[in-house]
C-alpha positions as CSV (number, residue, x, y, z in Angstrom):
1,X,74.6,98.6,101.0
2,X,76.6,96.2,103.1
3,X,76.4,92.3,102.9
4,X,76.2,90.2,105.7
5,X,77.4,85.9,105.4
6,X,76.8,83.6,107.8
7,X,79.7,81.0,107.7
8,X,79.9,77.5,109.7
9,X,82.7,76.7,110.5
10,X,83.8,74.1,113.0
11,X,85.4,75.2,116.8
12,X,89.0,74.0,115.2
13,X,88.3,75.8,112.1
14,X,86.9,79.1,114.4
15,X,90.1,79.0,116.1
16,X,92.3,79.1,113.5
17,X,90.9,81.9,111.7
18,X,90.6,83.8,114.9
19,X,94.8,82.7,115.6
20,X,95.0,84.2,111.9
21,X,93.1,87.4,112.5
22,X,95.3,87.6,115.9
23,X,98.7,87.3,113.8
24,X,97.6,90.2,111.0
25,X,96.6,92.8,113.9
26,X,99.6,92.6,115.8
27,X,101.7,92.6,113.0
28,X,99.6,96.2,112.3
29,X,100.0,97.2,115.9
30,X,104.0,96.4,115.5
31,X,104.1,98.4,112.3
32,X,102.5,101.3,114.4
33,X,105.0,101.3,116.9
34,X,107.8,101.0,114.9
35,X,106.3,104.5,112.8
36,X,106.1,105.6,117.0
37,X,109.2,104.5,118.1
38,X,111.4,103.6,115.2
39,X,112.3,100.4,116.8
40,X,111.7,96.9,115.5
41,X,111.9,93.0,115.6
42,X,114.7,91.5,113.5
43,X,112.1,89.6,112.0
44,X,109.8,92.1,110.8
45,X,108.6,93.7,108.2
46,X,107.0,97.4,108.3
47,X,104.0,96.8,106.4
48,X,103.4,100.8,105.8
49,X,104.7,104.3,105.9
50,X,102.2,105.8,108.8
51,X,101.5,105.0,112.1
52,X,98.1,106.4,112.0
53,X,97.3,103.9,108.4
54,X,98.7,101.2,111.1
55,X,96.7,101.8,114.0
56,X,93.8,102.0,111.8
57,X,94.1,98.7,110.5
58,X,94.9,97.3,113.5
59,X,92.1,98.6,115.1
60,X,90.0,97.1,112.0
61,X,91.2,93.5,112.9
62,X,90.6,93.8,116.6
63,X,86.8,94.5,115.1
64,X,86.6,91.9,113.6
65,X,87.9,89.7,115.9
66,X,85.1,90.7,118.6
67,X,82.9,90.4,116.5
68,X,83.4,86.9,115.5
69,X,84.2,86.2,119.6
70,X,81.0,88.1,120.4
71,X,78.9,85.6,117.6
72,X,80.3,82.8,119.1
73,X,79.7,83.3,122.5
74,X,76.1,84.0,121.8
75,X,76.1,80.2,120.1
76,X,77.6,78.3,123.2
């Protein structure tokens, strides 16, 4: 069975975590197209060996994200 939370946080503190959240899944989505493409930043680092793991995760953070965006809106 899952668990559910309900966190406060303050809008600055919201932000943040969703800036955070933001960071991870593009760093999945640029380990995606690198597995794609085989091109990368300088700066980067592939994070695993399979574009479909990538895009997976990615997609997992993007979920997360609207559903944090989607909880907030409903509190405005």
């Amino acid at each position: 069975m899952r668990e559910f939370y309900s966190i406060r946080l303050s809008g600055h503190d919201l932000g943040q975590l969703l800036d955070g959240l933001e960071v991870r899944a593009e760093t999945w989505e640029k380990t995606a197209a690198y597995h794609r493409t085989g091109e990368s930043p300088a700066d980067f680092i592939i994070e695993c060996g399979d574009a479909k793991e990538a895009e997976r995760i990615a997609s997992h953070y993007r979920s997360i994200i609207a559903k944090i965006r989607e909880q907030r809106e409903t509190q405005l």
